[in-house]
C-alpha positions, -999 to 999 in steps of 0.1 A, spaced: -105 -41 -52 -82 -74 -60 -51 -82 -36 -23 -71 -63 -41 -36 -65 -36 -32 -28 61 -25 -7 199 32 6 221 59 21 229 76 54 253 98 41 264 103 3 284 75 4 271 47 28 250 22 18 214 19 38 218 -15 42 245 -8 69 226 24 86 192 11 97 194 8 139 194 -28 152 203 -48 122 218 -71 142 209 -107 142 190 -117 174 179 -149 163 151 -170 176 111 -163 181 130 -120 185 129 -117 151 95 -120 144 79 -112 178 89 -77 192 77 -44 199 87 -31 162 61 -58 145 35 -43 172 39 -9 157 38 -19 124 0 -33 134 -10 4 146 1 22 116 -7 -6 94 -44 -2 110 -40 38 109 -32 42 75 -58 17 60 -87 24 78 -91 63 62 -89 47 27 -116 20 32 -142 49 48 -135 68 12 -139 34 -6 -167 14 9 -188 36 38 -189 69 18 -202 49 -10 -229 30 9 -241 65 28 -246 79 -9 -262 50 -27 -283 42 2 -295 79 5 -303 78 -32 -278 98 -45 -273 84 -82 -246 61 -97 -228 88 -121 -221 113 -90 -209 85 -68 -187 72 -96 -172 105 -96 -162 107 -62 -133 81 -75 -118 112 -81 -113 124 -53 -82 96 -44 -55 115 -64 -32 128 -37 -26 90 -32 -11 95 -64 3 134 -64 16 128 -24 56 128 -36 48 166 -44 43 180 -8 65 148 8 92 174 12 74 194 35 74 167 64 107 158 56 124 191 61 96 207 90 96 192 126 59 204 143 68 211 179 49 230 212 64 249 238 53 218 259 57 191 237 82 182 212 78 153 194 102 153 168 98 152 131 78 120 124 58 119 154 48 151 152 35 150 116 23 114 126 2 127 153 -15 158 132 -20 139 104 -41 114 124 -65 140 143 -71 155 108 -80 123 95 -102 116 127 -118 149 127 -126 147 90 -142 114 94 -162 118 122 -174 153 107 -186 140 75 -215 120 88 -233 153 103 -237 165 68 -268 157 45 -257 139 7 -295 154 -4 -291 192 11 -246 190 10 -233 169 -15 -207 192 -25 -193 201 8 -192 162 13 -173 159 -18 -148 188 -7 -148 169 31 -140 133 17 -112 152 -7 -101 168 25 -98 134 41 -82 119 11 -55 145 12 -53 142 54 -48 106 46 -23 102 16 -6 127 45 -6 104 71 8 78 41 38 94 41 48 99 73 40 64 86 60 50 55 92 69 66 88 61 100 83 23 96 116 23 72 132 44 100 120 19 131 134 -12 111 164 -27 103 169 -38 67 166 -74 78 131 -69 88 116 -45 60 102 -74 45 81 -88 78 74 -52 90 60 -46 61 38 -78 54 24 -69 92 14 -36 80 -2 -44 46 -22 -71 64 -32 -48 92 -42 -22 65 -63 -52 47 -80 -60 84 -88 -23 91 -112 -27 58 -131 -44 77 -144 -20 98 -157 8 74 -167 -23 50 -183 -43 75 -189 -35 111 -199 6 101 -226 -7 75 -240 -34 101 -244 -2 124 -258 19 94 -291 -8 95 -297 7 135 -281 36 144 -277 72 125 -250 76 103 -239 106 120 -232 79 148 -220 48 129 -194 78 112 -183 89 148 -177 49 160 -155 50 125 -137 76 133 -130 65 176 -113 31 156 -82 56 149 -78 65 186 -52 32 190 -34 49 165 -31 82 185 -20 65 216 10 48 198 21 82 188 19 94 219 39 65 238 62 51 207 99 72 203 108 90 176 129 67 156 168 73 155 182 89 120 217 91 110 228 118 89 219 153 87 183 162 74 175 188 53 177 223 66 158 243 44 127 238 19 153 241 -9 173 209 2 144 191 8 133 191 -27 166 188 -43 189 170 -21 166 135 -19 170 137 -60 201 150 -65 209 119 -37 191 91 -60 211 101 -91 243 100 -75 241 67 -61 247 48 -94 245 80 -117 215 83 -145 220 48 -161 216 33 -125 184 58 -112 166 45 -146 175 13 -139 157 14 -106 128 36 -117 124 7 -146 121 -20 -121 97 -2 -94 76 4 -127 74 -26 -145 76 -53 -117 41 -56 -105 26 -44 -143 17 -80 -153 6 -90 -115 -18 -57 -111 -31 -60 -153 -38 -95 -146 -63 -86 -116 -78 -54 -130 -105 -68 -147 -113 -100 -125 -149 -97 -112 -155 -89 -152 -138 -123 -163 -155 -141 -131 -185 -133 -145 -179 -142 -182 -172 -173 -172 -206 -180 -156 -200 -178 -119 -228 -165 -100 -223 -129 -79 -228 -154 -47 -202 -177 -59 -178 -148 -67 -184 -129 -32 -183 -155 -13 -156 -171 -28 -132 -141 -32 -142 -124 4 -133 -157 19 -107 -175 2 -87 -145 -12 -92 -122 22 -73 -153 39 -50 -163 10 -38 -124 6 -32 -121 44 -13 -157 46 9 -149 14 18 -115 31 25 -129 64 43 -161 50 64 -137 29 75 -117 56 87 -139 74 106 -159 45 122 -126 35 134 -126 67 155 -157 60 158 -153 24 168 -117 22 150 -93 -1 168 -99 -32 162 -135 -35 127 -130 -22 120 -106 -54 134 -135 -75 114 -162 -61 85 -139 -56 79 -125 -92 80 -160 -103 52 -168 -83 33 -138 -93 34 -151 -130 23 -187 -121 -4 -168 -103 -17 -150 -138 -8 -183 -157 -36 -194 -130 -66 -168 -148 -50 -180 -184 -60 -219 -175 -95 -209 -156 -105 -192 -190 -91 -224 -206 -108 -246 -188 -140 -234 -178 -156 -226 -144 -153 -245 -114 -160 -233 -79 -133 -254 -71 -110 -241 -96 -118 -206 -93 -106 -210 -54 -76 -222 -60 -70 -194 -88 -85 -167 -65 -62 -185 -35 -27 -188 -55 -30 -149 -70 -41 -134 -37 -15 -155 -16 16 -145 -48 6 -112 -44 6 -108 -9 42 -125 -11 55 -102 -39 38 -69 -22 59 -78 7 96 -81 -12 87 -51 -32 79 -27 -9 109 -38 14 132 -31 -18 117 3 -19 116 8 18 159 -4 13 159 21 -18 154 52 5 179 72 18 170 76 55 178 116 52 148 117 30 127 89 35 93 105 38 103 125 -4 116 92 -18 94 71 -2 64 89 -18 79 98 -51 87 54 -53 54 41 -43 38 68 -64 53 55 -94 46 19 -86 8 31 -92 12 45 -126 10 15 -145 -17 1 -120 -35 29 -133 -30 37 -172 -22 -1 -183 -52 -12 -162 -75 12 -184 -61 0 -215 -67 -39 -199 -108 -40 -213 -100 -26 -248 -72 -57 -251 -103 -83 -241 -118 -73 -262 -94 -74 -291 -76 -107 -282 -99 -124 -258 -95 -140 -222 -69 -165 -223 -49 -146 -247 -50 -116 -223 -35 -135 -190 -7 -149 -213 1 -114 -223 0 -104 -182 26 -130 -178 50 -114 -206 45 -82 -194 59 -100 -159 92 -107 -180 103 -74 -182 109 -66 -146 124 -99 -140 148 -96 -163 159 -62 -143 164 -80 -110 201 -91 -122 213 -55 -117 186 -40 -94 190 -70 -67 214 -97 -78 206 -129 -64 243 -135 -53 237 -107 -32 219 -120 -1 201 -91 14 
């Protein structure tokens, strides 16, 4: 999984941009340094760590139990409701769990039972047997997929709640580098535990690494909304649409839904087939691992970082600007690699500058759609956005090996940076650069 394949209104007529609580400028170390960027680590950790137990340790537990290639491939499937989650987004936005002793409002209650499903779901799934249970583990890990693409939307909502606009961009660079670290521990630690303890254990020590989460919920507040949330089912599936369209009316809400679709197209194309290309070239599978789990791991979690914290300064409309551009020179990057032949040292600074442009571009565009949500209906738009950032990352990125093939290499990557162009050339209307926020 490459870097770039890993970012509104309080009432009907009030921009969100002058809603979100403590948008005021503290200045100084405050900005970056408070107890909002500390959350954003815990749900950043939360929400990754689920994903990368479905990605890496399930896979390992099957392939090393001897479980065969085509069933494991198959078990891709079961990641769709990362995908489908916009459908039952309403649901948390329009119920509020509560206990006669405890009520912990709307997201930290859905926060909260979405991470002891998760938990329970993980720690479960290493009691079963892949020889004697391979179903039920397929039905558990779909289970967990749901619990998690669950948990998704709730800790999106809340994060865009808990910040200010100002800090959409940082907040979320901490959290997409804290979801990048937490792959670490399914991907790593878990399988150096696999070599000496049962996996029934290693999958329990998994699971305990989602307790920090669970605390937070318990000691954070529930963020403070303006506006009236939906009050029945009915609003809450309506309303957050019938809300986007009246913004700007239709020629605005396609405007939007053209940029969230096309901006990272050329970016995520140019990265879907790179082990592939690595390997045409000539590089070894030690040179390529060692290469790309060092220098891009680093490179991706600087370029988030970095970004953050220039958005900060820069606002998120000139960071888009700045970013995208980046993100072109990053696939014009493959396009002189395949030119030029491989170098270790050239496929570092290739690997480097697209993991670093993507980190920087994932951090702008999320904190566009993060500003993009009414705060009414955060968790519903929130899901139905990202959702439809994935599409292309998932039908153009299948159609990426049959263009290879047809026009070769270099020829590809140049046509990753046109397909950059179109998204760009959106950002005059969408998030004009005169506009500084």
């Amino acid at each position: 999984m490459t870097s770039a394949q890993e970012d509104t209104l309080a009432t009907a007529s009030t921009p969100a941009a002058s809603v979100a609580t403590g948008d005021a400028d503290p200045g100084g170390w405050r900005v970056y340094l408070n107890r909002r960027m500390l959350i954003c680590i815990f749900l950043g950790f939360t929400s990754g760590l689920p994903l990368f137990v479905l990605i890496n340790l399930v896979q390992a537990w099957l392939r090393s139990s001897g479980v065969d290639l085509q069933a494991i491939g198959l078990f891709a499937l079961i990641q769709f409701p990362y995908t489908w989650k916009f459908i039952w987004a309403p649901l948390m936005d329009r119920f509020v769990p509560s206990l006669r002793i405890w009520r912990p409002g709307r997201r930290r209650g859905w926060m909260l039972i979405t991470q002891l499903l998760v938990t329970a779901a993980i720690a479960a799934m290493g009691f079963l047997s892949p020889h004697d249970a391979l179903w039920t583990i397929a039905a558990l890990a779909a289970l967990l997929a749901f619990f998690s693409a669950s948990q998704d939307i709730v800790l999106d909502a809340y994060r865009r709640e808990l910040l200010p606009d100002r800090e959409q961009g940082l907040g979320t660079a901490i959290h997409v580098n804290a979801y990048k670290v937490a792959g670490l521990v399914p991907g790593s630690l878990s399988l150096i535990l696999a070599d000496h303890l049962p996996w029934s254990t290693v999958f329990l020590v998994t699971a305990a690494f989602m307790l920090p989460g669970i605390v937070m919920t318990l000691v954070i507040d529930e963020p403070e909304v303006r506006g009236t949330p939906p009050k029945t089912l009915e609003q809450a599936v309506v309303l957050p649409f019938r809300e986007f369209l009246a913004r700007d009316g239709w020629r605005g809400a396609v405007l939007v839904l053209g940029f969230i679709f096309l901006y990272k197209l050329g970016d995520s194309m140019s990265t879907s087939l790179a082990t592939s290309f690595y390997l045409d070239l000539g590089f070894t599978k030690t040179e390529i691992g060692v290469i790309a789990k060092t220098v891009g791991f680093w490179a991706s979690l600087a370029g988030g970082l970095i970004g953050g914290i220039w958005l900060v300064r820069l606002g998120i409309n000139r960071g888009l600007w700045i970013f995208g551009v980046l993100q072109m020179v990053s696939s014009l990057g493959f396009a002189w690699l395949a030119h030029h032949g491989p170098t270790p040292t050239g496929l570092a600074i290739v690997i480097a500058l697209e993991a670093g442009a993507a980190g920087l571009g994932t951090a702008a565009f999320t904190a566009y759609i993060a500003r993009a949500t009414d705060p009414r209906y955060t968790a519903t738009q929130f899901a139905l956005f990202t959702s439809l950032a994935s599409v292309p990352r998932t039908f153009a990125n299948a159609g990426a090996g049959f263009a290879v093939a047809q026009i070769g290499w270099f020829e590809f990557f140049l046509a990753c940076v046109a397909l950059g162009v179109p998204g760009m050339l959106l950002l005059p209307r969408v998030a004009p650069w005169s506009a500084r926020r």
